[in-house]
Backbone as JSON, one array per atom type, in Angstrom:
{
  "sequence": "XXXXXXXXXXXXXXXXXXXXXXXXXXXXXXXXXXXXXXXXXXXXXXXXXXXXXXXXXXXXXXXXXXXXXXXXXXXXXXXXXXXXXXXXXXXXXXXXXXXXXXXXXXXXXXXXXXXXXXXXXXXXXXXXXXXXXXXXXXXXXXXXXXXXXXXXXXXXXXXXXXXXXXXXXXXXXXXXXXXXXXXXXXXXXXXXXXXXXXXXXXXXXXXXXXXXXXXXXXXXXXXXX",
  "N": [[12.43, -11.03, 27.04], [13.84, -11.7, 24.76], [16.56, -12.2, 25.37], [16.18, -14.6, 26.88], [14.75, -16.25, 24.93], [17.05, -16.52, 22.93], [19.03, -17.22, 24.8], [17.71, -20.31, 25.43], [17.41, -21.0, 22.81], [20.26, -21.76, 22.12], [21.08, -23.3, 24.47], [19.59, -25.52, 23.37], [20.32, -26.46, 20.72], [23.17, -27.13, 21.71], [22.23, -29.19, 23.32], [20.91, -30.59, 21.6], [22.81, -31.34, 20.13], [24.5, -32.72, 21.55], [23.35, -35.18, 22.18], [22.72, -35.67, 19.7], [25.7, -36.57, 18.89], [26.3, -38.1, 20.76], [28.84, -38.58, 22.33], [29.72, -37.29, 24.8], [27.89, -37.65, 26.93], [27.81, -40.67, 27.1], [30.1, -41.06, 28.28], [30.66, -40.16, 30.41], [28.95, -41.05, 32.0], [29.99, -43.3, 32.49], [32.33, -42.49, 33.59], [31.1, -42.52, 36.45], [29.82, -44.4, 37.41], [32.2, -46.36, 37.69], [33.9, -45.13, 39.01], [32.77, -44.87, 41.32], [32.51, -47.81, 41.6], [34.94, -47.99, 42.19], [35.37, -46.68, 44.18], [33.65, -48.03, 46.11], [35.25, -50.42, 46.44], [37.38, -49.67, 47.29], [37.34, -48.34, 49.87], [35.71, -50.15, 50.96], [32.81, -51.05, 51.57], [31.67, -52.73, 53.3], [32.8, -52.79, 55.8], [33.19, -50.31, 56.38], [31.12, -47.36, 57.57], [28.82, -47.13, 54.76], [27.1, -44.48, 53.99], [28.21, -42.82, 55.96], [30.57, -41.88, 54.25], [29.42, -41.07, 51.76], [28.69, -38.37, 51.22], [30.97, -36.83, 51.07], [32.24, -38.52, 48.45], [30.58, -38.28, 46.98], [30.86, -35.55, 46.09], [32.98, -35.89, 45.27], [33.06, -37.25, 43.07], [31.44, -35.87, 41.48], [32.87, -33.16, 41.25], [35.14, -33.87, 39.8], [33.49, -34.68, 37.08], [32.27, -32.48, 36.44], [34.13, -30.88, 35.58], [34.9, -32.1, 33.35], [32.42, -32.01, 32.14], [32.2, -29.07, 31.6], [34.11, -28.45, 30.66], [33.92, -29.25, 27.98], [32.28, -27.61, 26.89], [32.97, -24.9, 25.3], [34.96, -25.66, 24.19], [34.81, -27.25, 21.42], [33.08, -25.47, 19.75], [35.29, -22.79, 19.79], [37.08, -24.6, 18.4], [36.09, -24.87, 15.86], [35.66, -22.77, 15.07], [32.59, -21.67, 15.27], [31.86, -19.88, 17.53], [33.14, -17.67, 16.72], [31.48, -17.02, 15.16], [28.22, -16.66, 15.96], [28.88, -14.7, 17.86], [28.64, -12.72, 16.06], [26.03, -12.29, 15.96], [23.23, -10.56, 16.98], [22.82, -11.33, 18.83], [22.58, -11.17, 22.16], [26.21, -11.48, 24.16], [25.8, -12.56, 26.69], [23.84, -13.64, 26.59], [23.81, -15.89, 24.94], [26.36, -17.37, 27.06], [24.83, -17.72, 28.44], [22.64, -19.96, 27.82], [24.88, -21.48, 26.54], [25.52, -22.57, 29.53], [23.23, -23.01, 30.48], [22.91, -25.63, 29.01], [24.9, -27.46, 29.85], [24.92, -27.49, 32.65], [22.36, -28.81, 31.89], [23.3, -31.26, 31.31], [25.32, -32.04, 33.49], [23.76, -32.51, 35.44], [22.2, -34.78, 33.95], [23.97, -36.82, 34.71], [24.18, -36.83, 37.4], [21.56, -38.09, 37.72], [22.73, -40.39, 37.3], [24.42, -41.08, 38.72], [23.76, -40.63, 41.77], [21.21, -42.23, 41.92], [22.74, -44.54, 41.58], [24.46, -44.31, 43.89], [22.93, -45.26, 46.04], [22.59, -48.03, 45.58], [25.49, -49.13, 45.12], [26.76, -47.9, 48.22], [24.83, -47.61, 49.73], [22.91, -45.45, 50.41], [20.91, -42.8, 51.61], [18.82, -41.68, 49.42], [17.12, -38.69, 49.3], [14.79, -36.71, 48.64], [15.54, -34.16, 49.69], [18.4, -34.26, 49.65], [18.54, -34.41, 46.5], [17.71, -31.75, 45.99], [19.82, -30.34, 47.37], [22.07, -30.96, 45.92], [21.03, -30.41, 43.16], [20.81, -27.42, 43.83], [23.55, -27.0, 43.87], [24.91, -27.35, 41.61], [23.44, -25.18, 39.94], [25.65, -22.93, 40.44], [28.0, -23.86, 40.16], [27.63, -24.81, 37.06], [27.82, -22.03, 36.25], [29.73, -20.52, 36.77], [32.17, -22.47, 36.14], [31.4, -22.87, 33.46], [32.3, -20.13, 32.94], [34.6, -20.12, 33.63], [35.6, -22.09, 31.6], [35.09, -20.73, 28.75], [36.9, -18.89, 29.37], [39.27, -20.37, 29.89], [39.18, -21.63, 26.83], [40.76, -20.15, 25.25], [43.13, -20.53, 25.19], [45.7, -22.61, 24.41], [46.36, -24.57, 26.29], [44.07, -25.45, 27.6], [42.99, -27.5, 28.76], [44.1, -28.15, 31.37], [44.49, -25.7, 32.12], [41.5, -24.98, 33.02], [40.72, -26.8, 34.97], [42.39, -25.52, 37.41], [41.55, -22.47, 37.36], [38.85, -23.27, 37.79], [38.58, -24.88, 40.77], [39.53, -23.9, 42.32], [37.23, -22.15, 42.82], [35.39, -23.64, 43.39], [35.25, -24.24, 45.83], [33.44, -23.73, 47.77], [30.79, -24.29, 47.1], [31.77, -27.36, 47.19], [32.1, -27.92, 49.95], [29.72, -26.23, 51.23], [27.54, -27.78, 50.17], [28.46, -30.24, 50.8], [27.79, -30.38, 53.47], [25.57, -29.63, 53.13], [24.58, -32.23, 52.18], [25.4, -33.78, 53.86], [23.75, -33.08, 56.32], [20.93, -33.95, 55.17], [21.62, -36.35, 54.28], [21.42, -37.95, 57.28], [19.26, -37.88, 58.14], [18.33, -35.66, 59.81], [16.09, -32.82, 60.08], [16.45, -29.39, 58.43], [15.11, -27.73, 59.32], [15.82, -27.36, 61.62], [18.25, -26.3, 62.38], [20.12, -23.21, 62.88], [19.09, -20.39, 60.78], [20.91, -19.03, 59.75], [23.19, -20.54, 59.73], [21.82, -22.51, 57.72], [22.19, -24.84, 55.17], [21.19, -25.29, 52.42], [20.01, -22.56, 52.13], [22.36, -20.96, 52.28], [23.37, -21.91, 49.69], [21.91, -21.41, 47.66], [22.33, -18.06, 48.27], [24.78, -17.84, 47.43], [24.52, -18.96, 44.37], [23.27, -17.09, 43.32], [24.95, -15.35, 43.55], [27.49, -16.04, 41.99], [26.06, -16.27, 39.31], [25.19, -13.68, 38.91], [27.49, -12.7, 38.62], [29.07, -13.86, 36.83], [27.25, -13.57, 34.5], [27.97, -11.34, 33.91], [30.63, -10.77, 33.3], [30.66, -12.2, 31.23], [30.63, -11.17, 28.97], [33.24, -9.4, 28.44], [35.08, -11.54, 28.73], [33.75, -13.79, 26.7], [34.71, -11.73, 24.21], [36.9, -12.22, 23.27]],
  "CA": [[11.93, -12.15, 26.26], [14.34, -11.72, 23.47], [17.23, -12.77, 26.36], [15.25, -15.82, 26.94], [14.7, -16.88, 23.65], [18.22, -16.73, 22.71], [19.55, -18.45, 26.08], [17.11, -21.05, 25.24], [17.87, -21.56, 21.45], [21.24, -22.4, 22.53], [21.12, -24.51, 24.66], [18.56, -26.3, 22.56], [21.29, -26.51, 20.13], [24.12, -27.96, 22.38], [22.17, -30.62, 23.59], [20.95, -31.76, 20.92], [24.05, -31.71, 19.14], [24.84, -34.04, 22.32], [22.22, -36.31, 21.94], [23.36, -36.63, 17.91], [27.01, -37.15, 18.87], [26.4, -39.02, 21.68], [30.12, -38.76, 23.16], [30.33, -36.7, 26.52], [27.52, -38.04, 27.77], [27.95, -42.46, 27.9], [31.97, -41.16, 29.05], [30.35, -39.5, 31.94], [27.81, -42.33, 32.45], [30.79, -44.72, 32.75], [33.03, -42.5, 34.13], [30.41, -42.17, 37.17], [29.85, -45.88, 37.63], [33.3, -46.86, 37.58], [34.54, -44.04, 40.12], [31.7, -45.51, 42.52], [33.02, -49.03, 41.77], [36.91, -48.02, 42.32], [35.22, -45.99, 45.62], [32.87, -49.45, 47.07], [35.9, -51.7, 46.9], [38.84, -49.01, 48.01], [36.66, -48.26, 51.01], [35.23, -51.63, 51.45], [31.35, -50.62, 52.18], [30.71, -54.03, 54.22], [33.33, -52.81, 56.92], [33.12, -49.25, 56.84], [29.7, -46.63, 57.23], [28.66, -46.06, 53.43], [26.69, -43.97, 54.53], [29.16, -41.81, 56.13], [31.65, -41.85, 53.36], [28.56, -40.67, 50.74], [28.63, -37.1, 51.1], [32.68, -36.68, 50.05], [32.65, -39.5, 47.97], [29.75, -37.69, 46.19], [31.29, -34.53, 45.51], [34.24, -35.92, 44.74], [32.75, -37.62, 41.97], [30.37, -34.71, 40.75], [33.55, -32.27, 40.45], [35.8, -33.85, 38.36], [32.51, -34.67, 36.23], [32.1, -30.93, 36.02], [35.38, -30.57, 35.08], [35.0, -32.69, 31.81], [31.21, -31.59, 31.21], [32.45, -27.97, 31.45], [35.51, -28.36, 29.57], [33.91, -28.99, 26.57], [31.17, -26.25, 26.97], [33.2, -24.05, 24.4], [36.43, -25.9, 23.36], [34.01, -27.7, 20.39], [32.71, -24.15, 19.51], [36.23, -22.6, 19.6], [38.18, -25.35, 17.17], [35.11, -25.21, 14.31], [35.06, -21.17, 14.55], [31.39, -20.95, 14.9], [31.44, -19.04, 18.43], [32.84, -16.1, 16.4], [30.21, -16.27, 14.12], [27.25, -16.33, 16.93], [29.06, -13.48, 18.78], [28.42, -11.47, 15.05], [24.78, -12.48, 15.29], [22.6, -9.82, 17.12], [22.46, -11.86, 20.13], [23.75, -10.67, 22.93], [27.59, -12.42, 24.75], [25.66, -12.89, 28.06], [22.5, -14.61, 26.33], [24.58, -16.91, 24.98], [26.77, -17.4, 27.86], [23.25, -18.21, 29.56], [22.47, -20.8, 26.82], [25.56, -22.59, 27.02], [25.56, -23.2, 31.05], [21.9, -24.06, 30.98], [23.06, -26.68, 28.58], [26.3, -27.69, 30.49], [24.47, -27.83, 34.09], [21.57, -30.32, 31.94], [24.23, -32.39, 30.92], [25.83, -32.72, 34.4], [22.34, -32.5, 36.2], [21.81, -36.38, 33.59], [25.05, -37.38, 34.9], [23.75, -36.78, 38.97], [20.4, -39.0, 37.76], [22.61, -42.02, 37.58], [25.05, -40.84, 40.22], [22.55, -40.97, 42.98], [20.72, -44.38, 42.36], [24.31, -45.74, 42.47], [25.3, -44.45, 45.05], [21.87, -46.04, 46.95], [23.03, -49.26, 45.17], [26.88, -49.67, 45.62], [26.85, -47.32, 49.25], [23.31, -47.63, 50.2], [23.03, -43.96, 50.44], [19.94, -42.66, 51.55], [18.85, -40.52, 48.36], [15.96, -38.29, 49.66], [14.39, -34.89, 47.83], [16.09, -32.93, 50.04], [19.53, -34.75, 48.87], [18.55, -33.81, 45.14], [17.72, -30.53, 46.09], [20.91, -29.85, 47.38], [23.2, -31.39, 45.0], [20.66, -29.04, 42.0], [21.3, -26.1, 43.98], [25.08, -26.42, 44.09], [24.9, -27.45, 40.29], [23.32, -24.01, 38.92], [26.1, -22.0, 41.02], [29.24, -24.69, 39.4], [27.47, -24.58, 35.97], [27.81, -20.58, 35.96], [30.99, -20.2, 37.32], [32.43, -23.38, 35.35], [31.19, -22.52, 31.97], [32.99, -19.01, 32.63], [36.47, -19.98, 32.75], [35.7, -22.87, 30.55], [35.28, -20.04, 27.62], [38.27, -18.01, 29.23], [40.59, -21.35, 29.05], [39.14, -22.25, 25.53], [41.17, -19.52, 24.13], [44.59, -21.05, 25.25], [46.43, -24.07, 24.33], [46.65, -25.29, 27.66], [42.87, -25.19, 28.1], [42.84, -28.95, 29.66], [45.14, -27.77, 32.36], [43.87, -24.41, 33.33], [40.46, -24.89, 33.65], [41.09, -27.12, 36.84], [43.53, -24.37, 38.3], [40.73, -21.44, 38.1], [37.57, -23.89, 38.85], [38.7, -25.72, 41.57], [39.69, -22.73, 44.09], [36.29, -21.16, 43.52], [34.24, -24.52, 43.45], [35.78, -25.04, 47.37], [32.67, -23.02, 48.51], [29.58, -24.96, 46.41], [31.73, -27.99, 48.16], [32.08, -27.44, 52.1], [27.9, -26.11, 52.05], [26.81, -28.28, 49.92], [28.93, -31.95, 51.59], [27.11, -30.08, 54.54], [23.4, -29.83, 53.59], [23.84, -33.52, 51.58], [25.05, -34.68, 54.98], [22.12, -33.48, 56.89], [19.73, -34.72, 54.66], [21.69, -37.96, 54.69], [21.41, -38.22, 58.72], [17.94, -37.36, 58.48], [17.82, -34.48, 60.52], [15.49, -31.32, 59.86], [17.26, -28.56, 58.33], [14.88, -26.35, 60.44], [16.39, -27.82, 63.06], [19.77, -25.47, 62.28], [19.62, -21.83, 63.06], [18.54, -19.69, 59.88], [22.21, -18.27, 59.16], [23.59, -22.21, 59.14], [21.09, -23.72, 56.59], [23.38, -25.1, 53.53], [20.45, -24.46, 51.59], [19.81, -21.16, 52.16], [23.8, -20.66, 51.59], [23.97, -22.51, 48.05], [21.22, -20.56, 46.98], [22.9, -17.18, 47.89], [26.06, -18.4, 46.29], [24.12, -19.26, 43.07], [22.74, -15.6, 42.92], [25.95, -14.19, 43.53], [28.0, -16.26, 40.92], [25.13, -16.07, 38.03], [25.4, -12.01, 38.21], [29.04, -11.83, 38.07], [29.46, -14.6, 35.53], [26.74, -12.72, 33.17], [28.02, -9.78, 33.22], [31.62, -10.76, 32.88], [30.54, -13.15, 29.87], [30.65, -9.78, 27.54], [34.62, -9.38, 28.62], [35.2, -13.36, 28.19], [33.69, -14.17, 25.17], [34.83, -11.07, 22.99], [38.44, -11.95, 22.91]],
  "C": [[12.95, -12.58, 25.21], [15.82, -12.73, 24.19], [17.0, -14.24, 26.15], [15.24, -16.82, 25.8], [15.9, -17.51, 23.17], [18.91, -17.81, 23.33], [18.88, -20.04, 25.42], [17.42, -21.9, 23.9], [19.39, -22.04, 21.35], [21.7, -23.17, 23.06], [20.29, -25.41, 24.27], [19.78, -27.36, 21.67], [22.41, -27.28, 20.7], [24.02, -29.09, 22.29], [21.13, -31.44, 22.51], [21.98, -31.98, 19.96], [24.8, -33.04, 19.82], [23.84, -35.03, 22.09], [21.92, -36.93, 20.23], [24.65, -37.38, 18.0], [26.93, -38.01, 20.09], [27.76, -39.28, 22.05], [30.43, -37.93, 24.23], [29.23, -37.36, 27.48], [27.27, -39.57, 28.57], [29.36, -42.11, 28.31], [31.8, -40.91, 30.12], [29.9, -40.12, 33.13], [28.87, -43.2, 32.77], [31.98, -44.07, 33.71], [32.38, -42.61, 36.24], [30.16, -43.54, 38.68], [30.74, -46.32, 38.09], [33.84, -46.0, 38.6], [33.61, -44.9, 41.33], [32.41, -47.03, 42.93], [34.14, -49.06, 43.06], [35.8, -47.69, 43.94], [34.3, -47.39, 47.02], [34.02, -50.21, 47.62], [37.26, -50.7, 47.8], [38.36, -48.65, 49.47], [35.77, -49.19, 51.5], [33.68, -51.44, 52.37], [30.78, -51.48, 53.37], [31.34, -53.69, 55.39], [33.36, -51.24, 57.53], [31.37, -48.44, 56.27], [29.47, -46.26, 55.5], [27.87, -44.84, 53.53], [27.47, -42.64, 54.81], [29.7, -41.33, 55.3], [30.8, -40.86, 52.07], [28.92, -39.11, 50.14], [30.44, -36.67, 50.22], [32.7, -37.68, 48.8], [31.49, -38.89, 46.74], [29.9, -36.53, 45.33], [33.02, -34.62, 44.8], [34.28, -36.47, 42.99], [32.38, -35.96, 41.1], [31.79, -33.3, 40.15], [34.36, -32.63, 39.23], [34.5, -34.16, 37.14], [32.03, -33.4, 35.72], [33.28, -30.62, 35.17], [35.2, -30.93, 33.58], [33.4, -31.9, 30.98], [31.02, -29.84, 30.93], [33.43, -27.64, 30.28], [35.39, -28.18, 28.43], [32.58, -27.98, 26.09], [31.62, -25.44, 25.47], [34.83, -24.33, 23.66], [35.95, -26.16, 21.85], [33.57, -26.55, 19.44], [34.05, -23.2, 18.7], [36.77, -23.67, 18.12], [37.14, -25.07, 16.17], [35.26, -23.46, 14.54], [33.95, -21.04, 14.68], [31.25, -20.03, 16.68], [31.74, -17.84, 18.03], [31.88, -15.91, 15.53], [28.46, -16.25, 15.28], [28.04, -15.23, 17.4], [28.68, -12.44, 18.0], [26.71, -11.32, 14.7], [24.54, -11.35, 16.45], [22.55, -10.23, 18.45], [23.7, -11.9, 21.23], [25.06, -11.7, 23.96], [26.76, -12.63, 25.98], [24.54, -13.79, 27.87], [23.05, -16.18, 25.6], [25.23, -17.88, 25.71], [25.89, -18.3, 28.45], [23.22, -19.84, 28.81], [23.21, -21.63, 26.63], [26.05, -22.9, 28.66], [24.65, -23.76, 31.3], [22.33, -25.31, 30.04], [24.61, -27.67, 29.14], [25.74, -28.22, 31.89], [23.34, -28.95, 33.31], [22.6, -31.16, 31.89], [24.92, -32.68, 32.32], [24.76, -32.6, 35.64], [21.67, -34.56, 35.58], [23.18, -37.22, 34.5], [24.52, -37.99, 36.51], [22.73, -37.54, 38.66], [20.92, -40.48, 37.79], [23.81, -41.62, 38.62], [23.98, -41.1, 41.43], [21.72, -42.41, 43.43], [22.01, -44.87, 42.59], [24.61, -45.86, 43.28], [24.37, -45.18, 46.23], [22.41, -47.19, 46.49], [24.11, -49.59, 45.73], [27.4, -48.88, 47.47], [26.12, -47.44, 49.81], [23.07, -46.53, 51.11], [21.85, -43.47, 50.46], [19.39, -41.16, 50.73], [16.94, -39.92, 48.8], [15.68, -36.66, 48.64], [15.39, -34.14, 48.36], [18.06, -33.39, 49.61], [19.98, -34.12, 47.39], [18.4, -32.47, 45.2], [19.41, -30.02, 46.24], [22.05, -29.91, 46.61], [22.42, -30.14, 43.44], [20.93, -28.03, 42.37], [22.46, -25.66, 43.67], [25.54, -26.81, 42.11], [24.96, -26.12, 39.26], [25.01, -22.99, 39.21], [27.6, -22.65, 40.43], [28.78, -24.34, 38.35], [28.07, -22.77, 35.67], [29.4, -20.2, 35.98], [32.29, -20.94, 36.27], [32.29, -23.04, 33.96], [32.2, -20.99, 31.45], [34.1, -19.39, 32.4], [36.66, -21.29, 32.0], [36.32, -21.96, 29.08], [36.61, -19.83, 27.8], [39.27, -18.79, 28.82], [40.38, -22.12, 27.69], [40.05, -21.24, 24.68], [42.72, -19.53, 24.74], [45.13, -21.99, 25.07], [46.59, -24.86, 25.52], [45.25, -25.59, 28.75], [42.53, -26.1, 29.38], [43.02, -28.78, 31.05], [45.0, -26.37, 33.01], [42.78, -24.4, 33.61], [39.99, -25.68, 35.07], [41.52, -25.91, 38.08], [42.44, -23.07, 38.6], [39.51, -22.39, 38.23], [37.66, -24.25, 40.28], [38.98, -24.79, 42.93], [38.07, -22.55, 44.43], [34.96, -21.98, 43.44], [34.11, -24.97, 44.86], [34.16, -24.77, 47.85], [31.02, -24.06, 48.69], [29.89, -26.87, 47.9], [31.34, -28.43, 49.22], [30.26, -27.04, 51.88], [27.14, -27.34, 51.79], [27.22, -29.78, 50.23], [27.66, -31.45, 52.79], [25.9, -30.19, 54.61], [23.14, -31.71, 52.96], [24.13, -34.26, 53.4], [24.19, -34.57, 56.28], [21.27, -33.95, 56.39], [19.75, -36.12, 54.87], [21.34, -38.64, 56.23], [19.96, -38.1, 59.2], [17.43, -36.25, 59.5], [17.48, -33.28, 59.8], [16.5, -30.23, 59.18], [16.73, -27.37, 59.12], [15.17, -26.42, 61.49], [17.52, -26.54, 63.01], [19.1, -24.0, 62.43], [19.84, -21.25, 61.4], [19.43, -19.25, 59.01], [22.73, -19.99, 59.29], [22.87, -22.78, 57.73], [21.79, -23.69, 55.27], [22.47, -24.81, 52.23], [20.37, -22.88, 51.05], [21.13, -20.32, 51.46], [24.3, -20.88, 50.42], [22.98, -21.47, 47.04], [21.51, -18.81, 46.93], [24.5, -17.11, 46.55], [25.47, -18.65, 44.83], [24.18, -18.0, 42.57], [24.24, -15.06, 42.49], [26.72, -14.58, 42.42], [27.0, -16.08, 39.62], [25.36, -14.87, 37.94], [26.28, -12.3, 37.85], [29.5, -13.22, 37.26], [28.55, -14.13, 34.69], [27.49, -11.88, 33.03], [29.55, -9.86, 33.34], [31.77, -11.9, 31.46], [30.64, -12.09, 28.71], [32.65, -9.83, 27.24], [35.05, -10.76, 28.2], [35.14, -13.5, 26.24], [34.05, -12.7, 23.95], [36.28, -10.87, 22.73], [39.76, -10.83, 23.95]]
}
């Protein structure tokens, strides 16, 4: 409970510190829009499947958007000094940890609410539950992972620039299942259609598990310098 609480009071804290400063999240909102734009006219939707194109064109967006809504997870924290003074409070480096990813995955979970109608708008992208499902699944399992070596590259000068270099190998995975289950959903076919060991579902949701342990319990090592 005490876990919980903590996690919770933190990211409480984040986002509404976002929702006072209001600056990562209309940059995100525009950068989102404007990537869609550049992507309607560079791929010319009236001559080629939008449709087709959705699924890459979706994740291509959504990572670098991780990239920025991760980035500043703990750089903000870092420059003011107050993450060493929460690490001296009672509350434990992994409840924290928790607390800023659940507030890192809302913030790029608002980002995917206007990603998605767009992409029905400027692609005409058929956005179904099982679409949103899959894109939230592969969200918790980036947020976790993302927020980790966010901290680790907040404590280098070169933060900008390495947190691409270790996200981006070990985001390939969230990728490849999850282009895979948005483009069955998009095609409308069953996912019980697929045999049991295929379903991209089933696979984003082990992958979540497995990155959430081993980003808690390396958030103690991380955040204590």
């Amino acid at each position: 409970m005490r876990f919980a609480a903590v996690a919770l009071a933190v990211a409480r804290k984040d986002l509404r510190a976002e929702l006072r400063g209001r600056e990562l999240l209309p940059a995100l909102a525009q950068f989102v829009v404007l990537a869609l734009v550049i992507a309607n006219f560079a791929f010319d939707a009236s001559l080629v499947d939008g449709p087709r194109l959705s699924p890459g064109i979706l994740w291509l967006v959504l990572v670098f958007a991780g990239l920025v809504a991760f980035g500043r997870t703990f750089a903000t924290e870092k420059e003011s000094g107050s993450l060493e003074a929460m690490m001296l409070t009672p509350a434990g480096a992994a409840a924290i940890f928790t607390g800023k990813a659940v507030a890192a995955a809302a913030l790029l979970a608002a980002c995917e609410a206007v990603l998605l109608p767009a992409m029905a708008v400027f692609l005409g992208s058929p956005i179904t539950p099982l679409v949103v499902l899959s894109v939230l699944l592969a969200t918790v399992g980036m947020a976790a992972i993302g927020c980790l070596f966010a901290a680790l590259a907040a404590q280098t000068r070169a933060r900008e620039l390495l947190l691409p270099v270790l996200a981006l190998p070990i985001w390939v995975p969230f990728v490849v299942v999850g282009g895979r289950a948005v483009q069955v959903a998009m095609s409308g076919q069953p996912l019980t259609a697929l045999p049991l060991a295929g379903q991209p579902l089933l696979v984003l949701a082990d992958f979540d598990i497995l990155f959430l342990v081993i980003a808690t319990l390396a958030a103690r090592f991380v955040l204590d310098d």
